[in-house]
Legacy VTK file of the C-alpha trace (Angstrom):
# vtk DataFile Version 3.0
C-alpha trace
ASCII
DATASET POLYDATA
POINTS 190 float
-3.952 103.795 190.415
-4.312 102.160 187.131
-4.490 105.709 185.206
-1.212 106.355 186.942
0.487 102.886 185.504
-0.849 104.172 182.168
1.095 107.554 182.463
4.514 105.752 182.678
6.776 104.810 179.692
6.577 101.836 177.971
10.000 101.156 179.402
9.305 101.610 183.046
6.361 98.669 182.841
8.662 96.249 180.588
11.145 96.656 184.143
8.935 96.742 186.082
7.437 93.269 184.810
10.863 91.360 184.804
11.771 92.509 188.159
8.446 90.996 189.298
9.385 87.846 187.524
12.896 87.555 189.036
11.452 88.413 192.701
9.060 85.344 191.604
11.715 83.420 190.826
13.437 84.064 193.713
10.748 83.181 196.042
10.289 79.953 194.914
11.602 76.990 196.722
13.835 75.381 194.378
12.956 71.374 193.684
16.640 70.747 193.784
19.071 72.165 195.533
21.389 71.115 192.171
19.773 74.184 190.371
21.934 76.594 192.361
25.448 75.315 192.558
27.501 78.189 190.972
28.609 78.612 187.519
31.668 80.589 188.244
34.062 78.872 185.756
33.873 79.978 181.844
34.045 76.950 180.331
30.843 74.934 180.637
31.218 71.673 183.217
29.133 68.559 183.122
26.023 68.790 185.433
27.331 67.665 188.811
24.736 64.562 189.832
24.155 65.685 193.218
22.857 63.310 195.630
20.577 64.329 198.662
22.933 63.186 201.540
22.204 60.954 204.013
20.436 62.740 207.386
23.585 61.448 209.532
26.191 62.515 206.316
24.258 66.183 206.814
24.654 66.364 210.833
28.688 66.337 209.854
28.290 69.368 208.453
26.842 71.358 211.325
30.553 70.946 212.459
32.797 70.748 209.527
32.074 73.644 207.022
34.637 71.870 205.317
32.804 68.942 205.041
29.975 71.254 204.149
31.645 72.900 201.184
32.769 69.592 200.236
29.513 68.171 199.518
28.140 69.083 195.877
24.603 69.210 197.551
25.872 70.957 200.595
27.580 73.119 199.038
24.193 74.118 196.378
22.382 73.851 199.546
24.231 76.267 201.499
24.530 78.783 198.452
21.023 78.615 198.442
20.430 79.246 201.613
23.131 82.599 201.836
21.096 83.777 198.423
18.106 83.640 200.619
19.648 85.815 203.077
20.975 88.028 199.803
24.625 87.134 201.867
25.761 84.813 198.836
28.824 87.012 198.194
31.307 84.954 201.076
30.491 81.728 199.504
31.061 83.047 195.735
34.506 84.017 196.377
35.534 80.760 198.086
34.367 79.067 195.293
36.067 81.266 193.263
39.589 80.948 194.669
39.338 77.545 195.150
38.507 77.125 191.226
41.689 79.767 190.629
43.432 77.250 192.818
43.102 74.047 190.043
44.441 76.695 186.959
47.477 75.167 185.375
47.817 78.034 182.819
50.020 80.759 183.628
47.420 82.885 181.108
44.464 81.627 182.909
45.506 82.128 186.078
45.831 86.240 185.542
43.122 85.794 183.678
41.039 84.557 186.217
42.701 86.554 189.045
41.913 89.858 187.096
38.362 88.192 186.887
38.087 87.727 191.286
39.827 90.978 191.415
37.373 93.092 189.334
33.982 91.390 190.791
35.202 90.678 194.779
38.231 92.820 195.807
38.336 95.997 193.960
36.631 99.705 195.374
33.722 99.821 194.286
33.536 95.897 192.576
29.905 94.332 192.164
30.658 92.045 195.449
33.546 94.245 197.226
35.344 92.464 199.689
35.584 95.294 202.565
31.615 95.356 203.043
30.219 94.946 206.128
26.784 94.026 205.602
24.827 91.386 204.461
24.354 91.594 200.781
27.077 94.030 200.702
29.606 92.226 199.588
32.605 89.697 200.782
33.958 90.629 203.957
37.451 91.410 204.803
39.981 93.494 206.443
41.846 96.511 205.035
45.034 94.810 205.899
44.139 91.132 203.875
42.722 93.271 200.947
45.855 95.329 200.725
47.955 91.731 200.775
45.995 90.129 198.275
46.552 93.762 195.965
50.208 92.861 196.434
50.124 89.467 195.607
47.849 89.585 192.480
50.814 91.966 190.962
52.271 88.691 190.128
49.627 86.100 190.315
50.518 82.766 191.790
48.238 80.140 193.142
48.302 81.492 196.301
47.417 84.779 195.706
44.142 84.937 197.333
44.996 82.549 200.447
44.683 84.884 203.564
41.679 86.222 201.887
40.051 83.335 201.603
40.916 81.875 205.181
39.195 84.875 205.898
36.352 83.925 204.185
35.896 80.724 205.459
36.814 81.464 208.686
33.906 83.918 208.626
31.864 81.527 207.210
32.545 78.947 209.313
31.489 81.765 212.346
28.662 83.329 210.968
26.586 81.807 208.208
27.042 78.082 209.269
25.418 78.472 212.059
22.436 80.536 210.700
22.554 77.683 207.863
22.272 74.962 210.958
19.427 76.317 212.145
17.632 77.334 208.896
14.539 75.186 207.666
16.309 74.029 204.905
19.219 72.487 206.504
16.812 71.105 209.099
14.896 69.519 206.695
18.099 67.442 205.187
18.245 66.128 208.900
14.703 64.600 209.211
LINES 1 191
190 0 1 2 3 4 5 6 7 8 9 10 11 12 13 14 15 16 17 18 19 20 21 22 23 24 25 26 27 28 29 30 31 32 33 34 35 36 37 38 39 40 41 42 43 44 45 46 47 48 49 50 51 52 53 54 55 56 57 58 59 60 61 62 63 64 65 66 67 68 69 70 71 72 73 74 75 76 77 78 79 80 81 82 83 84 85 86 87 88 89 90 91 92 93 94 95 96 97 98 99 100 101 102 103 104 105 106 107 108 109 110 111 112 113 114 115 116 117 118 119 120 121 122 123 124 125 126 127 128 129 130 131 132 133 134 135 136 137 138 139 140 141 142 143 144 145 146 147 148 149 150 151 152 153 154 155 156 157 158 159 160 161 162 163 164 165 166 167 168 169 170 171 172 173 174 175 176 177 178 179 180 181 182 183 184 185 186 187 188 189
């Protein structure tokens, strides 16, 4: 076995080592929950200070995904949690409309539109939104992807709105209640 590790290229090991160091990293259980709130905007933002909630603040959530998404530590905890599942792609684009949402520039806003489009909506995008599987991508409907394609030809704020409604209405369906009943969130209720 070893003569056959010796046979490959130099390359192929160097991989082969960081991809055992990410799947280590991945594995982990994080100390903080902090540590995986998303960076989606460009500009750098100060650290949010996220405080563990209170067990009764945390049983809101298991009926308010808004409340949930809300929540800086919810919010890292349920993004941890859908990474976990390799399902963080719903989540990503929520948080990504809602920061296109708070653009004031006209510049930034196609910027940041052509930005969603390219990594969420488009065929073929690293996240596409008309998956169907878990880790496949965001999920929506042929008819809400082909609305949001016409709206983004002139961006406005509200250019991804029925998409994201989707999203969260999906969410709100599907992963909240697998997050309700994962380990993590059950140990936020002790």
């Amino acid at each position: 076995m070893c003569k056959g590790l010796a046979a490959l290229p130099h390359t192929c090991l160097e991989r082969a080592k960081e991809i055992k160091t990410k799947l280590g990293t991945l594995l982990q259980k994080p100390d903080s929950a902090v540590d995986f709130i998303i960076p989606y905007p460009e500009k750098p933002e100060k650290p949010l200070k996220a405080q563990k909630p209170s067990p009764e603040e945390a049983l809101q959530w298991r009926d308010s995904l808004e409340k949930l998404l809300q929540n800086p530590y919810g919010l890292a905890s349920f993004c941890s949690f859908l990474r976990s599942e390799f399902s963080e792609e719903n989540v990503e684009f929520w948080v990504a409309c809602e920061d296109y949402k708070k653009t004031k520039s006209p510049m930034k806003m196609v910027e940041k539109a052509k930005k969603i489009y390219e990594e969420f909506i488009q065929t073929e995008a690293p996240k596409e939104v008309s998956g169907r599987r878990a880790g496949d991508g965001v999920n929506i409907d042929h008819f809400t992807k082909a609305v949001t394609m016409k709206n983004l030809v002139e961006p406005s704020l509200s250019s991804f709105d029925m998409a994201q409604k989707r999203i969260f209405a999906l969410m709100e369906k599907d992963s909240l209640p697998r997050f309700v009943r994962s380990e993590l969130y059950q140990e936020l209720i002790k």
